[in-house]
C-alpha positions, 0 to 999 in steps of 0.5 A, a space after each residue: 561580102 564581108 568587111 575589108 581589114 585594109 584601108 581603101 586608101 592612104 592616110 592624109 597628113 592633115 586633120 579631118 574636115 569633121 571630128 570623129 566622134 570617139 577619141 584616138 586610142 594612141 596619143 600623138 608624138 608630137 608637142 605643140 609649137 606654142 603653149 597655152 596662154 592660161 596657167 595649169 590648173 595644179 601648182 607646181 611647187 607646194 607652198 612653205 608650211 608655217 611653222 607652229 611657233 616663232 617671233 612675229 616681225 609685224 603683228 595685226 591688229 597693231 593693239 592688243 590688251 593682255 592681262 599680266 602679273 608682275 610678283 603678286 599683282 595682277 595687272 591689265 596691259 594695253 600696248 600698240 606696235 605702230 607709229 605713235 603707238 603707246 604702252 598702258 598699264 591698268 593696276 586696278 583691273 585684275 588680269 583684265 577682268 572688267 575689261 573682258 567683261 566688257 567695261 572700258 580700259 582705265 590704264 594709264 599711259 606709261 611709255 611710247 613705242 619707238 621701233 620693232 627690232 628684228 625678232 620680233 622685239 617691240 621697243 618702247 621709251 619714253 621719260 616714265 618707263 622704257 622697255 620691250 616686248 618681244 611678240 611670239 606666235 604659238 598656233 595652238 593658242 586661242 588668245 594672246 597671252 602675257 608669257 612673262 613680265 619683268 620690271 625694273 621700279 627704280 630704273 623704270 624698264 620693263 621686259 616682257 613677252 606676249 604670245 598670239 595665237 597669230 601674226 597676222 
């Protein structure tokens, strides 16, 4: 006798005692009545790209040495945006060349930092010399650089603008 193609009995409603052992070839209709406790494994929105430059509002580490160059004079400047913070110039060390080679820093303290406004823009004053730096971030750069340097010698302000490669 040959195999029947008829079922021998009706389906019942609820699940076999025993899995079979191959999946059911449709889908079931109907959702769960409660979700899972654990999240999906792939996000559900993508995250926010950083753009590849703009101000930075923090900046780590809070203390950067950068060299600069004020007219024909070639400079070393140490500066920390933080509490008690402090801006230091070094005349004597050309663009931080024996600092980088590993010499210790030889500036002289020249102002205090008081506050980062918005825009990134680091506030410093004190009775010798008050004036800003406005930190930026370019991704493509490597190390953080001195963009421009303005000073005022007879009202003792200075204006200046480092880049990072990075805020954080």
């Amino acid at each position: 006798s040959s195999p029947s193609t008829s079922p021998t009995s009706s389906p019942s409603t609820s699940p076999s005692a025993s899995p079979t052992s191959s999946p059911s070839t449709s889908p079931t209709s109907s959702i769960s009545a409660s979700p899972t406790s654990s999240a999906s494994a792939s996000p559900t929105s993508s995250p926010t790209a950083i753009p590849p430059t703009g101000s930075c509002a923090t900046i780590n580490p809070t203390e950067l040495i950068v060299g600069a160059q004020l007219g024909t004079k070639s400079m070393c400047i140490k500066f920390q945006v933080r509490t008690n913070g402090r801006f230091w110039v070094d005349l004597n060390d050309d663009m931080c060349t024996v600092y980088n080679l590993g010499g210790s820093y030889g500036g002289s303290v020249f102002s205090r930092y008081v506050r980062t406004d918005p825009g990134g823009i680091a506030v410093y004053d004190s009775t010798k010399w008050s004036g800003t730096i406005q930190l930026l971030y370019d991704t493509s750069l490597s190390d953080p650089t001195t963009t421009s340097l303005k000073a005022n010698t007879k009202r003792k302000t200075f204006d200046m603008t480092v880049t990072v490669p990075s805020c954080a």
